[in-house]
SEKEFI-966201 format. One line per 4 residues: number of its first residue (from 1); their letters; for each residue x, y, z of C-alpha. Coordinates in nm, 3 decimals, always signed. Example, Ala and Ser with C-alpha at 12.3 -4.5 7.8 and 13.67 -1.06 7.14 Angstrom:
<rs>
1 = as = +1.230,-0.450,+0.780; +1.367,-0.106,+0.714
</rs>
This chain:
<rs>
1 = xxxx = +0.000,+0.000,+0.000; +0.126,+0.336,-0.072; +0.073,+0.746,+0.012; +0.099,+0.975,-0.277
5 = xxxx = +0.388,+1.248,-0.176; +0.202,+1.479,-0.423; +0.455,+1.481,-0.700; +0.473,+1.305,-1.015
9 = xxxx = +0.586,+0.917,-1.037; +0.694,+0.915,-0.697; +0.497,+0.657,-0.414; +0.590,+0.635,-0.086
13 = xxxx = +0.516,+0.338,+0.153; +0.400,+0.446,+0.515; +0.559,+0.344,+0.800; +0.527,-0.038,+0.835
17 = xxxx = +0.438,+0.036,+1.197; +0.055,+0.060,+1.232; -0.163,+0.147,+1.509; -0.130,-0.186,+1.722
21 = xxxx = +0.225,-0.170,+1.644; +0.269,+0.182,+1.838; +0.080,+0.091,+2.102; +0.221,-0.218,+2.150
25 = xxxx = +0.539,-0.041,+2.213; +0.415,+0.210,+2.400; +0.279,-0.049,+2.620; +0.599,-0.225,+2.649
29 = xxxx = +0.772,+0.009,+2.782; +0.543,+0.124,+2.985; +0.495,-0.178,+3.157; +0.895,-0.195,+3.212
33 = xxxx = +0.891,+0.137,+3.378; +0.634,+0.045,+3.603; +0.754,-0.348,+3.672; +1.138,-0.249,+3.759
37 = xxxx = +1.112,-0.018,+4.014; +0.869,-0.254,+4.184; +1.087,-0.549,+4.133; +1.398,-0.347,+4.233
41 = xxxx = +1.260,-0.152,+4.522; +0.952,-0.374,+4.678; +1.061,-0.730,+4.583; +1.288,-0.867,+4.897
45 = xxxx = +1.641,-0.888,+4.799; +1.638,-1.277,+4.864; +1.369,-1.352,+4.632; +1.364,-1.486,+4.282
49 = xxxx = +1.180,-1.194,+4.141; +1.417,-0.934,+4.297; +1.567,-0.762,+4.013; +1.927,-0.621,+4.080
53 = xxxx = +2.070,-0.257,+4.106; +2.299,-0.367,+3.792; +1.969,-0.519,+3.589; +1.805,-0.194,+3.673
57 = xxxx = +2.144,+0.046,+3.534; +2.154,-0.225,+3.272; +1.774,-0.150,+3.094; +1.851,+0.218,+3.173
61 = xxxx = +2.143,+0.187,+2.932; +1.947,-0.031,+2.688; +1.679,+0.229,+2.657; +1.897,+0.518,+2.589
65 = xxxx = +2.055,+0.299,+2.339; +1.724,+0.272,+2.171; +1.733,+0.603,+2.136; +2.017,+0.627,+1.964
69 = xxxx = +1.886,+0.356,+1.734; +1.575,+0.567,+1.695; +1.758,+0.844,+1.585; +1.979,+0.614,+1.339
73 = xxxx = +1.628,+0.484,+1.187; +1.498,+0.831,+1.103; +1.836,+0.931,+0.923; +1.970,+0.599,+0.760
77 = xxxx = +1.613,+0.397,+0.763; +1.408,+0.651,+0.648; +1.623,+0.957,+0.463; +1.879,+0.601,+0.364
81 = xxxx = +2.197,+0.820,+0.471; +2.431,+0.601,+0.645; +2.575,+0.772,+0.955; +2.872,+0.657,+1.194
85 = xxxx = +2.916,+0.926,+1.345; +2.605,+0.954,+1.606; +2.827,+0.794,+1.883; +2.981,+1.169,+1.872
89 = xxxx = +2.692,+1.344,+1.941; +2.563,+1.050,+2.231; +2.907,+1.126,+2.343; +2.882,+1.522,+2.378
93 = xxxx = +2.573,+1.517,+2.522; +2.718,+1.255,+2.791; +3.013,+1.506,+2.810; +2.765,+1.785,+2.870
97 = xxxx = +2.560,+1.609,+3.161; +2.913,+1.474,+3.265; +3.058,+1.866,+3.314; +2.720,+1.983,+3.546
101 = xxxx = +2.705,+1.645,+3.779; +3.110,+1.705,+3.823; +3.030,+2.030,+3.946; +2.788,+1.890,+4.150
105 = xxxx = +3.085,+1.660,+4.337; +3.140,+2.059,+4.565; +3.447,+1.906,+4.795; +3.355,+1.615,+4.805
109 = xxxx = +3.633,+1.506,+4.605; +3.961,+1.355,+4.657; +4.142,+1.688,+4.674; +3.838,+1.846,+4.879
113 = xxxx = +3.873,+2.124,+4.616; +3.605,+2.332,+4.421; +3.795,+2.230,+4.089; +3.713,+1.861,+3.930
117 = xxxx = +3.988,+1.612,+4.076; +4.139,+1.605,+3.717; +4.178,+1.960,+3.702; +4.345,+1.999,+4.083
121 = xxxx = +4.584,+1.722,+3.936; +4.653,+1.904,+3.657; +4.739,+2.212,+3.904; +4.431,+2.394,+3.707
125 = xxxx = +4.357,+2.728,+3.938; +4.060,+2.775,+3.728; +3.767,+2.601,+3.526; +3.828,+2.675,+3.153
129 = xxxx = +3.627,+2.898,+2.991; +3.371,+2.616,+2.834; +3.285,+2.509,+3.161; +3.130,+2.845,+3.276
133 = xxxx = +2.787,+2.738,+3.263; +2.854,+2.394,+3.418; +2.715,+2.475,+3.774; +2.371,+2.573,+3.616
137 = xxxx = +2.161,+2.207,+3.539; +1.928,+2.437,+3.326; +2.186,+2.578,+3.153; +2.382,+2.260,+3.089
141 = xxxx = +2.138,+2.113,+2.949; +2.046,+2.390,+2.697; +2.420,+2.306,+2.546; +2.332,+1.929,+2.578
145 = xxxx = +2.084,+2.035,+2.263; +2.245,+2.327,+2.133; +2.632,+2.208,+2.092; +2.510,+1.870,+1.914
149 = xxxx = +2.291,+2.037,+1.705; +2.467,+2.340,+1.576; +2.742,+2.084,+1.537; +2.545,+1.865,+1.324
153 = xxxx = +2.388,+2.156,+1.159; +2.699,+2.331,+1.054; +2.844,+1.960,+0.951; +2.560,+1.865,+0.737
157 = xxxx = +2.509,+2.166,+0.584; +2.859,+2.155,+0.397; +2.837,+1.790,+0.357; +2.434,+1.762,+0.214
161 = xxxx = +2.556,+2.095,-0.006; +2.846,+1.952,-0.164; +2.597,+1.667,-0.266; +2.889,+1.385,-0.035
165 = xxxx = +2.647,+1.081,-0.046; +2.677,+0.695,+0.045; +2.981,+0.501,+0.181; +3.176,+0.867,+0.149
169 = xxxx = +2.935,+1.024,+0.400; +2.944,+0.713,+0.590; +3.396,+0.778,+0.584; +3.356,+1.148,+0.691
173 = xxxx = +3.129,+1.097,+0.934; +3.324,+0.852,+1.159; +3.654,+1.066,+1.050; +3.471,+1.320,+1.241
177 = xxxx = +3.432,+1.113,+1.538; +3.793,+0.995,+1.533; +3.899,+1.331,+1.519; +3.729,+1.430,+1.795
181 = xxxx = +3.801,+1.108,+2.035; +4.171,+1.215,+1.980; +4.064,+1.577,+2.080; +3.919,+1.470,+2.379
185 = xxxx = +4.197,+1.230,+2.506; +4.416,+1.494,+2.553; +4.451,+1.629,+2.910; +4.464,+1.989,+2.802
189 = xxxx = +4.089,+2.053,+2.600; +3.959,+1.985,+3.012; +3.735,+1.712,+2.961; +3.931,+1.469,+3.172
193 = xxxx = +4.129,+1.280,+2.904; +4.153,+0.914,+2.867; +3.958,+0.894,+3.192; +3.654,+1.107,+3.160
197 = xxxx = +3.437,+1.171,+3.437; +3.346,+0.965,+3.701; +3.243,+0.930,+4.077; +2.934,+1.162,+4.085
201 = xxxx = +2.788,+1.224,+4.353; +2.499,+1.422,+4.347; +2.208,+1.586,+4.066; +1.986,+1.881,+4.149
205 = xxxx = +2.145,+1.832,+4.506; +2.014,+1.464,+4.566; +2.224,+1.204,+4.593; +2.244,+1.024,+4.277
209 = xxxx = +2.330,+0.722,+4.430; +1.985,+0.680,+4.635; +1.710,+0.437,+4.509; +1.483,+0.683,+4.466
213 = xxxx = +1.663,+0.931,+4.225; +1.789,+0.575,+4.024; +1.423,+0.508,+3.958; +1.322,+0.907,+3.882
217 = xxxx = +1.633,+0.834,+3.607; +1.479,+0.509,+3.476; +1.137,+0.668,+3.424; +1.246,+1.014,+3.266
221 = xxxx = +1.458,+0.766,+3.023; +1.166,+0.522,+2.908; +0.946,+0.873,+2.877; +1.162,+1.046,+2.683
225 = xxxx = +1.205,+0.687,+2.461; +0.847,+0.661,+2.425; +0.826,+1.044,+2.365; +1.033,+1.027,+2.062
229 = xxxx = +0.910,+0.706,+1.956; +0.606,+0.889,+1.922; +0.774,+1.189,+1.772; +0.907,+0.991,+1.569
233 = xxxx = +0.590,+0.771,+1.450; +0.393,+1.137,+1.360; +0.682,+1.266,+1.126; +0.719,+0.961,+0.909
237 = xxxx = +0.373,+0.990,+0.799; +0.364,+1.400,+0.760; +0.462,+1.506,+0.409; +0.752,+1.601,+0.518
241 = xxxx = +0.866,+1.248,+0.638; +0.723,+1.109,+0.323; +0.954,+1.370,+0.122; +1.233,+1.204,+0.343
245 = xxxx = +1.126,+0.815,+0.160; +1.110,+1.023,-0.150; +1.493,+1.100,-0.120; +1.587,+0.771,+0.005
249 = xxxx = +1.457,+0.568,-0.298; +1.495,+0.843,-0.571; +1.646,+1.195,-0.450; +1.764,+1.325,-0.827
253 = xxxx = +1.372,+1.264,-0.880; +1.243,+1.450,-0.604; +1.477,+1.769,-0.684; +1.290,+1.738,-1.093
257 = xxxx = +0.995,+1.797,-0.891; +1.104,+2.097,-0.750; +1.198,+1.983,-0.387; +1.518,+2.082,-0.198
261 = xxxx = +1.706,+1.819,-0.037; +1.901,+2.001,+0.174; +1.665,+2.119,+0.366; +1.491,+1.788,+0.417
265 = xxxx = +1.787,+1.594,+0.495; +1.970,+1.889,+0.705; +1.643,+1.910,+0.944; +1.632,+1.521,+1.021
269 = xxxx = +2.032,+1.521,+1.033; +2.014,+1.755,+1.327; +1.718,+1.625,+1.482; +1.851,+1.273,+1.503
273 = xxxx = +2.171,+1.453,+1.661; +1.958,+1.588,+1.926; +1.827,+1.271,+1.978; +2.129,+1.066,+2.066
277 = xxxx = +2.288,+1.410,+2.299; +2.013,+1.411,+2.508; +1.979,+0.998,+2.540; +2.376,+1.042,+2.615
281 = xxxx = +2.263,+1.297,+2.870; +2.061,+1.067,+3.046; +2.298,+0.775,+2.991; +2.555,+0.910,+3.207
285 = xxxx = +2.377,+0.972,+3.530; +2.276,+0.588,+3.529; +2.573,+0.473,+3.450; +2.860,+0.680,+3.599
289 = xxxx = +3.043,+0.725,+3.358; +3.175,+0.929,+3.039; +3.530,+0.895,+2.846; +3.623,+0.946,+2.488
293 = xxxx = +3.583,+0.550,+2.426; +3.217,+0.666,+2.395; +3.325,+0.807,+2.053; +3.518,+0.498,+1.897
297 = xxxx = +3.476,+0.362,+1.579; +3.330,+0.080,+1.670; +3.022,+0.278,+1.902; +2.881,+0.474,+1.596
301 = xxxx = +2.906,+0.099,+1.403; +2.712,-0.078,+1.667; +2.424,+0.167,+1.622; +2.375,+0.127,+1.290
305 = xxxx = +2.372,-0.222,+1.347; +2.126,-0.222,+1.617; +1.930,-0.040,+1.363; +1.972,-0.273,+1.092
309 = xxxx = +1.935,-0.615,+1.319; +1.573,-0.448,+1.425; +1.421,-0.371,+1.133; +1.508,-0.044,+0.941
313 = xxxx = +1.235,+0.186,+0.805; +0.974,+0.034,+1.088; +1.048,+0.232,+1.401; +0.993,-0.025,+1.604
317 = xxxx = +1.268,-0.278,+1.454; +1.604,-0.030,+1.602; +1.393,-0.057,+1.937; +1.364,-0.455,+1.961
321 = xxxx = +1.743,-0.443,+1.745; +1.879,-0.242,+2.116; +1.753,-0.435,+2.269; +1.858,-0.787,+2.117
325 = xxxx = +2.169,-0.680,+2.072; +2.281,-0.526,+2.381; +2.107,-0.810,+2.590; +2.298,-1.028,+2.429
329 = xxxx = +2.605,-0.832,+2.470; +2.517,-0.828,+2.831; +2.485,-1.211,+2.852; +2.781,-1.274,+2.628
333 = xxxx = +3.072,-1.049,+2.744; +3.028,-1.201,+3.070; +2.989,-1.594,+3.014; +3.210,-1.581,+2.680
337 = xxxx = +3.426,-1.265,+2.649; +3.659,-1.340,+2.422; +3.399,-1.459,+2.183; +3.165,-1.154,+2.159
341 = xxxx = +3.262,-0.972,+1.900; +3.299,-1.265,+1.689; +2.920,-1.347,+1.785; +2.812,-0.993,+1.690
345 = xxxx = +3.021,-1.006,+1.357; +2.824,-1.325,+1.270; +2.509,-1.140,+1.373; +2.546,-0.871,+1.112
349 = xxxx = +2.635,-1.109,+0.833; +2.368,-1.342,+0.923; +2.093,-1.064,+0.928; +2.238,-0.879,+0.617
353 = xxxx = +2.219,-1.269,+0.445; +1.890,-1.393,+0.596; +1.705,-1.097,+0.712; +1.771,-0.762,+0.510
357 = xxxx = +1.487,-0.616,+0.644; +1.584,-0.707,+1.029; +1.398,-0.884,+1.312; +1.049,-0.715,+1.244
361 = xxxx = +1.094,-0.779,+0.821; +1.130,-1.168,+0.908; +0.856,-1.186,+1.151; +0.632,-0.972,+0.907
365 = xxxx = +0.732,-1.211,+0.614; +0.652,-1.518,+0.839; +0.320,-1.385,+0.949; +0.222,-1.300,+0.554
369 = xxxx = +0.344,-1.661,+0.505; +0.084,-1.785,+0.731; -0.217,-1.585,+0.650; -0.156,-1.690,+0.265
373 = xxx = -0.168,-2.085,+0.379; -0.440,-2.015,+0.618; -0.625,-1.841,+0.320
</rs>
C-alpha cells in the first residue's frame, strides 16, 4: 500500500508500523517502567523476582541505546543516509551532563577542592572557559541540545551541499568522530582525558546514588524513549517524512519535482543529533560514567547495526534491534568474552544474508506466510 507524496511518479510506503504496532510499544515500555522499580525496590532482595541494582542500570542503558537507534532509523532507515558518526553526538551530550554532575561533586572530592579532581591534578587554578555554565543544570542542558545540534547543523550543511552521499558520508562521518576522540583524550581541552568523568555524587542536590533518584532516572529515560518514539511515529507519515522516503529511494527525482534536499535531509540530520545528545545525557547519570571510548569507531558501528538487526524503516525494529543486541552483549561479554565480538560479527552477516529487512521484516514475512496458507 502506498501514500501519494504529491509529486509526479513518486509513491511512498508508510511506515510499516501501524496502530497496534505503536501501542504495543508504547505499552511495552510502559509496563517496564512500572515493573522495575517494583521489582527493584519492593521485591525482597532474597527472592527470585528481585531484580538487581545492575539489571536496573543495565535497561537504563538499553533504553537510551534505543534512542540512539531511533535516531539512526529516522536518518539511515528513512532519509537512507548512512551515519557513523552519532556515537559523537551521544558522546557530547554525555560530556555535557558529565561537566554539570562534576560540578555537583562541591568538595567532596579527593582533593576536597572546588575544581574537578582532574583539574586539581593538573594544578588547574581555574575552570576553563567552556565550563562556565557547568554549575547551572538548566543551563547545561540547553548546550546538551544546542552544541550537538549546531554541530550537526553546521556539519551537514557543507556535507548535504556539496551533494557527499553513500559510503563517502558514511567515511567522513566517523573521520569526524575519530577526530574528535583524539581531541578529547588529551589532558589539556579539560574534559578529563583518557579517563573522563566519574564518581558523581549528586544531581539537582540529591544524591544520585539513592534508590529513589535511580528510579526518577529510569522513568524520565523510558518517557523520553516513548516520547520520541512517538515523535518519531507522527513525522514519518507528515509530508515532510514522506519527502524524506522520496529521497531515500529516488532523490535526483524528487529535486525534478522541484523539492530541496538540503533542507529535508539537514532538518532530520540535526534532529537525530539531538536525539542521541540528550539519550547520552541521560545515559551518564545511570551509568557513571563518560570517556572518549564513547566516541570509537566501533560505538557509531554498533548503532547502525542495532538499527539494521531491528528492522530499518519500521520504528519499532532499532527498538527490539537495542535491545537484542545489547542483551545479548550483556549475557555474552560475561559468560564468553573473548567470543563476543565474533558473535556480533556473525550477527550482522547473518541478518544482512537472511534478514535484510531485520527482526520485524522476518517476523512480518513469516506472518504474511501464514495468512496466505491459512487463506
Amino acid at each position: 500500500m502506498t501514500s501519494s507524496l504529491a509529486m509526479p511518479g513518486i509513491a511512498v510506503p508508510r511506515s510499516a508500523l501501524g496502530s497496534k504496532g505503536w501501542t504495543a510499544v508504547a505499552a511495552a515500555v510502559i509496563t517496564v517502567m512500572v515493573l522495575v522499580p517494583m521489582l527493584n525496590l519492593q521485591v525482597p532482595v532474597d527472592s527470585a523476582l528481585h531484580l538487581s541494582d545492575y539489571a536496573v542500570a543495565l535497561i537504563g542503558k538499553i533504553m537510551c541505546y534505543a534512542i540512539c537507534a531511533l535516531a539512526m532509523d529516522l536518518i539511515w532507515g528513512y532519509t537512507g543516509i548512512l551515519s557513523l558518526g552519532h556515537g559523537l553526538f551521544f558522546a557530547l551530550g554525555g560530556y555535557g551532563m558529565g561537566m554539570y554532575l562534576m560540578r555537583q561533586i562541591g568538595r567532596d572530592g579527593s582533593y576536597h577542592a572546588d575544581l574537578p579532581d582532574f583539574m586539581v591534578f593538573l594544578d588547574w587554578k581555574t575552570v576553563p572557559w567552556h565550563w562556565t555554565f557547568s554549575e547551572s543544570f538548566i543551563a547545561q542542558m540547553i548546550l546538551v541540545v544546542l552544541v550537538p545540534g549546531l554541530l550537526a547543523f553546521v556539519f551537514g550543511f557543507f556535507a548535504f551541499r556539496s551533494r557527499i552521499k553513500g559510503v563517502y558520508f558514511s567515511i567522513i562521518t566517523q573521520a569526524m568522530t575519530f577526530a574528535a576522540m583524539l581531541l578529547f583524550f588529551r589532558n589539556e581541552t579539560g574534559f578529563g582525558g583518557n579517563n573522563g568523568f566519574t564518581d558523581f555524587k549528586r544531581i539537582l542536590g540529591i544524591p544520585i546514588a539513592q534508590p529513589s533518584t535511580r528510579m526518577v532516572l529510569f522513568v524520565l529515560t523510558g518517557m523520553t524513549l516513548i516520547g520520541f518514539y512517538l515523535m518519531a511515529r507522527w513525522l514519518v507519515n507528515t509530508k515532510f517524512g514522506r519527502v524524506l522516503q522520496a529521497i531515500r529511494d529516488a532523490e535526483n527525482r524528487v529535486m525534478f519535482c522541484g523539492y530541496n534536499p538540503l533542507a529535508y535531509k539537514l532538518a532530520i540530520w540535526t534532529l537525530s543529533a539531538v536525539m542521541c545528545a540528550i539519550a547520552g545525557a541521560l545515559y551518564v547519570p545511570q551509568v557513571g560514567i563518560i570517556n572518549p571510548s564513547e566516541m570509537s569507531a566501533a560505538s557509531g558501528i554498533e548503532i547502525a547495526i542495532w538499527a539494521a538487526v531491528g528492522g530499518r524503516a519500521s520504528l519499532i525494529g532499532p527498538i527490539i534491534g537495542a535491545f537484542f543486541v545489547n542483551g545479548a552483549k550483556s549475557w555474552f561479554t560475561q559468560a564468553f568474552p573473548e567470543f563476543w565480538l565474533y558473535f556480533l560479527g556473525a550477527l550482522f552477516i547473518l541478518v544482512t544474508l537472511y534478514l535484510p529487512h531485520g527482526i520485524v521484516g522476518g517476523v512480518k514475512k513469516l506472518l504474511n506466510k501464514n495468512a496466505e496458507v491459512k487463506a
